[in-house]
Biotite code that builds the C-alpha atoms (Angstrom):
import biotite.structure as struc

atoms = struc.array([
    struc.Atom([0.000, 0.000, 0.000], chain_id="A", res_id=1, res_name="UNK", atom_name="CA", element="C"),
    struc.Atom([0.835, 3.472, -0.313], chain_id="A", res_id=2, res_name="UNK", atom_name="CA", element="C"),
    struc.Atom([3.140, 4.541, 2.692], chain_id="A", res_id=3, res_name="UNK", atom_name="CA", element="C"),
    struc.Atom([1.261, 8.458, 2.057], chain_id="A", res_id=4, res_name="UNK", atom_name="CA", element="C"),
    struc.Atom([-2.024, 6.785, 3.519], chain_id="A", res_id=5, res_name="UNK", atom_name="CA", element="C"),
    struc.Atom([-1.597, 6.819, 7.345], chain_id="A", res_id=6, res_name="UNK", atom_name="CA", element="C"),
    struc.Atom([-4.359, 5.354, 9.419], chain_id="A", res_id=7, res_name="UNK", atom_name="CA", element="C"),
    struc.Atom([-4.541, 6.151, 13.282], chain_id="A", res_id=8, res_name="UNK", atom_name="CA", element="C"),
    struc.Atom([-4.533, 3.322, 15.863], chain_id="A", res_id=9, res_name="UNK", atom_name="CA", element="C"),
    struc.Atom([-8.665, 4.137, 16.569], chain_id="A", res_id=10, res_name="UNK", atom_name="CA", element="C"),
    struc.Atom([-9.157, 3.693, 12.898], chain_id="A", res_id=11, res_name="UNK", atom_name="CA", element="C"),
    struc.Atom([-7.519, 0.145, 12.850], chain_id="A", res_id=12, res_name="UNK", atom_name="CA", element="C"),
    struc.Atom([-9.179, -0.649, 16.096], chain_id="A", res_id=13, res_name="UNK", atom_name="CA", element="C"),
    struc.Atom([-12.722, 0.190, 14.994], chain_id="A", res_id=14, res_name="UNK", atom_name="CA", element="C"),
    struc.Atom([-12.126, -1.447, 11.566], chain_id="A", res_id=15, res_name="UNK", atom_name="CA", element="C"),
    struc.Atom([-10.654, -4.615, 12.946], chain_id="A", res_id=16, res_name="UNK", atom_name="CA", element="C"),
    struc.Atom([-13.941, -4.548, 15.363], chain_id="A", res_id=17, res_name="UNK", atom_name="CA", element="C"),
    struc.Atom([-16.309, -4.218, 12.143], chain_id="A", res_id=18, res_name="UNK", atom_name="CA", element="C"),
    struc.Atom([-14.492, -6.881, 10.441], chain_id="A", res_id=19, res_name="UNK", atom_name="CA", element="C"),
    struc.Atom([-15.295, -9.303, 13.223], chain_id="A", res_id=20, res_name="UNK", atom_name="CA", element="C"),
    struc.Atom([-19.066, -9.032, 12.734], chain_id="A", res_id=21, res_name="UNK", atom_name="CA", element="C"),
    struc.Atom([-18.196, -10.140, 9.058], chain_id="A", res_id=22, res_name="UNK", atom_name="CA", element="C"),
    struc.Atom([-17.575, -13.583, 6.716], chain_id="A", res_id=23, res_name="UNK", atom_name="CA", element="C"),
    struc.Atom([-13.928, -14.618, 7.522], chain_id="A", res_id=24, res_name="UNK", atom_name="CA", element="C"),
    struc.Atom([-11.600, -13.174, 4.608], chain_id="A", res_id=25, res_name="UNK", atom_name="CA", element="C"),
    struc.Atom([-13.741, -10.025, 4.637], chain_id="A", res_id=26, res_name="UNK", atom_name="CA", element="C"),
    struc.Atom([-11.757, -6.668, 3.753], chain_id="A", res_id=27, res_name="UNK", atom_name="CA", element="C"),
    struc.Atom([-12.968, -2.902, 4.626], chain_id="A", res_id=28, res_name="UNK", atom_name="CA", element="C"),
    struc.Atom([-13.049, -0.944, 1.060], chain_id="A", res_id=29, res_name="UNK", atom_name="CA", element="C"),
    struc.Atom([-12.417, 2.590, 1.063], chain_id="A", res_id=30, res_name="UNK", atom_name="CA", element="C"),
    struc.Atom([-13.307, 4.267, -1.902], chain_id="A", res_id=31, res_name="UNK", atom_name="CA", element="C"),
    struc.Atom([-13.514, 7.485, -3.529], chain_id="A", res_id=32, res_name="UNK", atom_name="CA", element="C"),
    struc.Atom([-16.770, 8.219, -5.407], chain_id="A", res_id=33, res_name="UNK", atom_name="CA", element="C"),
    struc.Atom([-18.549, 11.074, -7.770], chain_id="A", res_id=34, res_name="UNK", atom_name="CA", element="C"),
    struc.Atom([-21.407, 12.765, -5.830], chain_id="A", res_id=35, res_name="UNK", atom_name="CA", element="C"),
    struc.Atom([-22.100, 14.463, -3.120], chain_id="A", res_id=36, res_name="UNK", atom_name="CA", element="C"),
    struc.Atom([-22.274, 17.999, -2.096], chain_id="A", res_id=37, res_name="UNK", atom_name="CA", element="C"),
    struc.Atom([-18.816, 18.850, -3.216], chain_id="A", res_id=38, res_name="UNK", atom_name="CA", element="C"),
    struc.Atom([-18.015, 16.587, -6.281], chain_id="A", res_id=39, res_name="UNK", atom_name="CA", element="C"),
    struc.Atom([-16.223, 13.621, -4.388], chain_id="A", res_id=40, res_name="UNK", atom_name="CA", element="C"),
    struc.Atom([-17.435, 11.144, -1.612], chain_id="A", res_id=41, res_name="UNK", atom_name="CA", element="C"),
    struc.Atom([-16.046, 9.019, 0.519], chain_id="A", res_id=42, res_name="UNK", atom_name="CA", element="C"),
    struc.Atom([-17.419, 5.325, 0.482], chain_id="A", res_id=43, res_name="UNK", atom_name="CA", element="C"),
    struc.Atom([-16.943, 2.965, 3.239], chain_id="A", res_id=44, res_name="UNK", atom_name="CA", element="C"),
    struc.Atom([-17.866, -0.643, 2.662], chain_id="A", res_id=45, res_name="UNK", atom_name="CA", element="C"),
    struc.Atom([-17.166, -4.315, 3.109], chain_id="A", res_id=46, res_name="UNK", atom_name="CA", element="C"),
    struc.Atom([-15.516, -6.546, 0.413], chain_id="A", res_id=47, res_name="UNK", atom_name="CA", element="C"),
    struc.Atom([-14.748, -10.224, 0.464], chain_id="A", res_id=48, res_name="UNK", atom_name="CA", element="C"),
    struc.Atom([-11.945, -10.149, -2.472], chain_id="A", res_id=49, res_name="UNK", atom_name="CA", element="C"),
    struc.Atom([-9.590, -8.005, -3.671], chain_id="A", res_id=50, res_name="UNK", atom_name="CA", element="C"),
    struc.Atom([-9.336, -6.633, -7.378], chain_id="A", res_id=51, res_name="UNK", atom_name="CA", element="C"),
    struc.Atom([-6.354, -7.007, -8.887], chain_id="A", res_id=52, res_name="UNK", atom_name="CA", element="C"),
    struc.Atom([-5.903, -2.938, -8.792], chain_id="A", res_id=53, res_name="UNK", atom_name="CA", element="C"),
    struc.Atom([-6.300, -3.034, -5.313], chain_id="A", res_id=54, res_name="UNK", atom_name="CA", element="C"),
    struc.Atom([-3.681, -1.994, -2.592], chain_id="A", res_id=55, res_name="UNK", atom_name="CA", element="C"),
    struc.Atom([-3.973, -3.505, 0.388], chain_id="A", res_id=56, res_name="UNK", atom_name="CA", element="C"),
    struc.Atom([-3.372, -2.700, 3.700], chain_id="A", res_id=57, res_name="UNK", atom_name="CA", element="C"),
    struc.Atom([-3.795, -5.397, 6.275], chain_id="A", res_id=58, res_name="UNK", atom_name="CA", element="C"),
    struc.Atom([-7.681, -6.190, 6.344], chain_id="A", res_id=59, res_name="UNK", atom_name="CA", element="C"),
    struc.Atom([-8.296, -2.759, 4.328], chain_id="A", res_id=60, res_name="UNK", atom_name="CA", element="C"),
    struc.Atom([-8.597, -2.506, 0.496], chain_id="A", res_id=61, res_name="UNK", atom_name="CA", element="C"),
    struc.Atom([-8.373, 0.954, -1.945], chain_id="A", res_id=62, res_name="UNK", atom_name="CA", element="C"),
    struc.Atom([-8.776, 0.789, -5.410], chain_id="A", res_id=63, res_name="UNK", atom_name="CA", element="C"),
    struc.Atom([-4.960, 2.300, -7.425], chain_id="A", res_id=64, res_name="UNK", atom_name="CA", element="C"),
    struc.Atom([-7.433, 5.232, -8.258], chain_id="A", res_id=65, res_name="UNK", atom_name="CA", element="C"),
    struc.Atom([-9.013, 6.118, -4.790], chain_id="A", res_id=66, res_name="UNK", atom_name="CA", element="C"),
    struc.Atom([-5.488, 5.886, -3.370], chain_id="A", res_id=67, res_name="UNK", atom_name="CA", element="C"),
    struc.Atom([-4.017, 8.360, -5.616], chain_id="A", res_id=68, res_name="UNK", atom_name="CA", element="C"),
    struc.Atom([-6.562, 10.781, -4.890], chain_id="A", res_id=69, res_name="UNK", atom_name="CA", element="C"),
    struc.Atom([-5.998, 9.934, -1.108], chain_id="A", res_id=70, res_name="UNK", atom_name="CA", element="C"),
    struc.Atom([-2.198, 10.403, -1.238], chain_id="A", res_id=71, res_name="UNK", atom_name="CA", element="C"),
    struc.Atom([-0.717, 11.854, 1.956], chain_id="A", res_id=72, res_name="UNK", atom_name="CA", element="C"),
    struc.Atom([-4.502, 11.725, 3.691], chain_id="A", res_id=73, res_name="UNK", atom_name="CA", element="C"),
    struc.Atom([-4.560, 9.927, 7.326], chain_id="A", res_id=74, res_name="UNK", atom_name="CA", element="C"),
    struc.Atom([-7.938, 8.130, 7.910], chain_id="A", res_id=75, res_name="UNK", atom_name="CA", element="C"),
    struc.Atom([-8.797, 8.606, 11.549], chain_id="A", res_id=76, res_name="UNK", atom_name="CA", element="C"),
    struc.Atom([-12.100, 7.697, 13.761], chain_id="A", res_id=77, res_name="UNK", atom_name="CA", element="C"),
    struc.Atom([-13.727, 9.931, 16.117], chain_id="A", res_id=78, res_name="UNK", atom_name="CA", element="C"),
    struc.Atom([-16.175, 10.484, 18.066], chain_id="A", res_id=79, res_name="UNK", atom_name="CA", element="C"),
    struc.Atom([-18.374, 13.737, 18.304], chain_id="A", res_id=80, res_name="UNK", atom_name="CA", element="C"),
    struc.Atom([-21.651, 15.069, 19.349], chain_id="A", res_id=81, res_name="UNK", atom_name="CA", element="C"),
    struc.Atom([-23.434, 13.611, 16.356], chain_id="A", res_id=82, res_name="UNK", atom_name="CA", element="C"),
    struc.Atom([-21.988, 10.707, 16.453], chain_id="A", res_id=83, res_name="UNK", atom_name="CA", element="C"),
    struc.Atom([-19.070, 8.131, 15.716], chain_id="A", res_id=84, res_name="UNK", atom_name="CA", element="C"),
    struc.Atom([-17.350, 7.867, 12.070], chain_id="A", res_id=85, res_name="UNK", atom_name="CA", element="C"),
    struc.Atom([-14.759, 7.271, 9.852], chain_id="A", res_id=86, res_name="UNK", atom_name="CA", element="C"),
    struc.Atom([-12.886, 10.995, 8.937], chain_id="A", res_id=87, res_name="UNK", atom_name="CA", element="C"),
    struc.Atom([-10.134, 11.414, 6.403], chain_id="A", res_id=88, res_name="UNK", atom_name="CA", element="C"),
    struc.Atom([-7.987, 14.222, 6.191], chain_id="A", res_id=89, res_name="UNK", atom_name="CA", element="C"),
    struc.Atom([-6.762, 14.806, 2.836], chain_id="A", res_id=90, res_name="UNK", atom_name="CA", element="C"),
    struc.Atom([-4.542, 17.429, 2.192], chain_id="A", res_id=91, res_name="UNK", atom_name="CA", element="C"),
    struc.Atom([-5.289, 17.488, -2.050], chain_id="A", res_id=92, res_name="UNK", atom_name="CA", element="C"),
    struc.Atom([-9.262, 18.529, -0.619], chain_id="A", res_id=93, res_name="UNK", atom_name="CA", element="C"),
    struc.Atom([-9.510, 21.902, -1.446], chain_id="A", res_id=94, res_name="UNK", atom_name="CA", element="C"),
    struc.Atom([-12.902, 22.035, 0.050], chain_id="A", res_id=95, res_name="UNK", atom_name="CA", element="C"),
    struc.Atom([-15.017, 19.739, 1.924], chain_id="A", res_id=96, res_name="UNK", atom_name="CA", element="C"),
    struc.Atom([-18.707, 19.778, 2.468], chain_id="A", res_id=97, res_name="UNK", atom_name="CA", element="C"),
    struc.Atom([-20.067, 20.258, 6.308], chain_id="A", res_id=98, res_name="UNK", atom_name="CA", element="C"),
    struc.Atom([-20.804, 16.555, 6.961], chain_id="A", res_id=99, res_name="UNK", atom_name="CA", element="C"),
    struc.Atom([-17.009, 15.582, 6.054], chain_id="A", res_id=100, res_name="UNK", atom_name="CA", element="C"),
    struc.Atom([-17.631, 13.010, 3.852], chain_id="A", res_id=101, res_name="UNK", atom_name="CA", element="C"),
    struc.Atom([-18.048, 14.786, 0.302], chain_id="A", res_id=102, res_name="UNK", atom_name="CA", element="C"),
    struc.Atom([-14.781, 17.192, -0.992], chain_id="A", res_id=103, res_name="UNK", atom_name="CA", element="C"),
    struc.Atom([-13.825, 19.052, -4.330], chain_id="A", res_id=104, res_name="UNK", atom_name="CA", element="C"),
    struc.Atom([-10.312, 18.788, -5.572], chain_id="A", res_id=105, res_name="UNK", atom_name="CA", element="C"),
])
């Protein structure tokens, strides 16, 4: 996988904890769609093979193109007042929407 996609020790935690609900072998897909607000969302999702343009990153999958656009991003989980979720923090967003998970480039 890309070294430039850095994922905090709560994001591994809470996708390690997803993946035990899951079909042994399952991956976590992130992905990087058209739509949204801003141009660009950010898809979260379960997979139970890898593509052969896939990188992969212990149990988490991105497609060549979804990493590019992620390059140098850290994917991090939080919690807030509305709630608990995945947030990315992508330096090549030159605007993001105010839910967080659509951006422009």
């Amino acid at each position: 996988m890309n070294k430039e996609i850095k994922f905090t020790d709560k994001a591994i935690k809470q996708i390690n904890n997803l993946l035990v609900e899951k079909a042994k072998g399952s991956f976590f897909r992130i992905a990087i769609k058209g739509g949204g607000c801003s141009g660009f969302q950010y898809d979260f999702s379960f997979d139970t093979k890898a593509e052969q343009d896939d990188l992969v990153f212990n149990n988490v999958l991105i497609d060549k193109k979804s990493a590019e656009l992620l390059n140098g991003s850290e994917v991090d989980y939080v919690s807030e007042l509305i709630g608990e979720s995945f947030k990315i923090t992508n330096p090549q967003s030159k605007s993001s929407c105010g839910c967080g998970v659509s951006f422009s480039l």
